[in-house]
C-alpha positions in Angstrom: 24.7 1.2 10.5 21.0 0.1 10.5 20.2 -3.2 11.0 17.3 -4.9 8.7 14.6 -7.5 10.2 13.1 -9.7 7.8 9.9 -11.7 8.4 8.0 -14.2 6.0 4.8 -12.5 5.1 2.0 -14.2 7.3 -0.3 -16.7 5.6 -3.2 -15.9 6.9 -4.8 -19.2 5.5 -2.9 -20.9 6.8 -2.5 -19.5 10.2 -6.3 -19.3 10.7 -8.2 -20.9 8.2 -11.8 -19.9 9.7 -10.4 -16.3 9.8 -9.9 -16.2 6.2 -12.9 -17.7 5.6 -14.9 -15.2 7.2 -12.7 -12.6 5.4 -13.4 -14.4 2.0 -17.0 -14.0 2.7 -16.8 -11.0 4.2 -15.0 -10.0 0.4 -17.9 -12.1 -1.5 -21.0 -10.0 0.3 -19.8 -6.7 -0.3 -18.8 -7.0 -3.5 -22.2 -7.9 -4.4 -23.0 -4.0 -3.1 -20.1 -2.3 -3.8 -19.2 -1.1 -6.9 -16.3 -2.5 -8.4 -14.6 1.1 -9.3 -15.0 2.2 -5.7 -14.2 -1.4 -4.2 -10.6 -1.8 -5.3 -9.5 2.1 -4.2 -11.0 0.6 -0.2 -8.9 -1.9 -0.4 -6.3 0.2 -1.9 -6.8 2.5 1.0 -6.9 -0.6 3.7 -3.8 -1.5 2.2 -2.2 2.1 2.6 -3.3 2.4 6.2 -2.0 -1.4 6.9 1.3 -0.7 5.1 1.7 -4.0 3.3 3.4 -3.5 -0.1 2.0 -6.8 -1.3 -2.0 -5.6 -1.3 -1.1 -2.3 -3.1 0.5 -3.8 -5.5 -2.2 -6.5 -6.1 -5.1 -4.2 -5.4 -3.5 -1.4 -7.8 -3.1 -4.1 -10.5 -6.8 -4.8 -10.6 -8.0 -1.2 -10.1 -5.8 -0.6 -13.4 -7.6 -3.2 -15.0 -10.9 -2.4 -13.8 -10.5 1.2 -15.1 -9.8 3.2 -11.9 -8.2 6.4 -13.4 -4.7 7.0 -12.4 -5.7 10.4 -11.3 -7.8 9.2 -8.5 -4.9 6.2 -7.5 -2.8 9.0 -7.0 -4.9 10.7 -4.8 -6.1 7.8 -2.5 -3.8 8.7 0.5 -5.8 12.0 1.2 -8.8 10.3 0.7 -9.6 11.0 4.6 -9.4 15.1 3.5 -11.9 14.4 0.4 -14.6 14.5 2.9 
């Protein structure tokens, strides 16, 4: 029988406010280089790497609704073999 552990996610702003702060602005400045359509499949990628269910689902939502094909959302987890 496995046993399952169960956490509360963390809340980051709570737990350190100045943290998410500087991740905020961190956000806010490279969005202002970063294309849009290439912004949400990083983060999608991040999210991958990070395993946290919640971000893919978030960040897939707005790549959807941004326009990122479904083509290149289904190849994001070889994106390290794209080269």
């Amino acid at each position: 029988m496995t046993q399952t552990i169960t956490q509360d996610r963390l809340k980051i702003y709570k737990a350190s406010p100045e943290l998410y702060d500087a991740m905020m602005s961190l956000s806010t400045a490279a969005a202002k280089d970063v294309d849009l359509a290439l912004g949400e499949p990083i983060k999608i990628r991040a999210s991958q790497i990070n395993h946290c269910a919640f971000c893919l689902d978030m960040h897939t939502r707005d790549a959807r609704a941004m326009g990122v094909s479904e083509q290149k959302l289904d190849v994001l987890a070889a994106w390290s073999e794209a080269g």
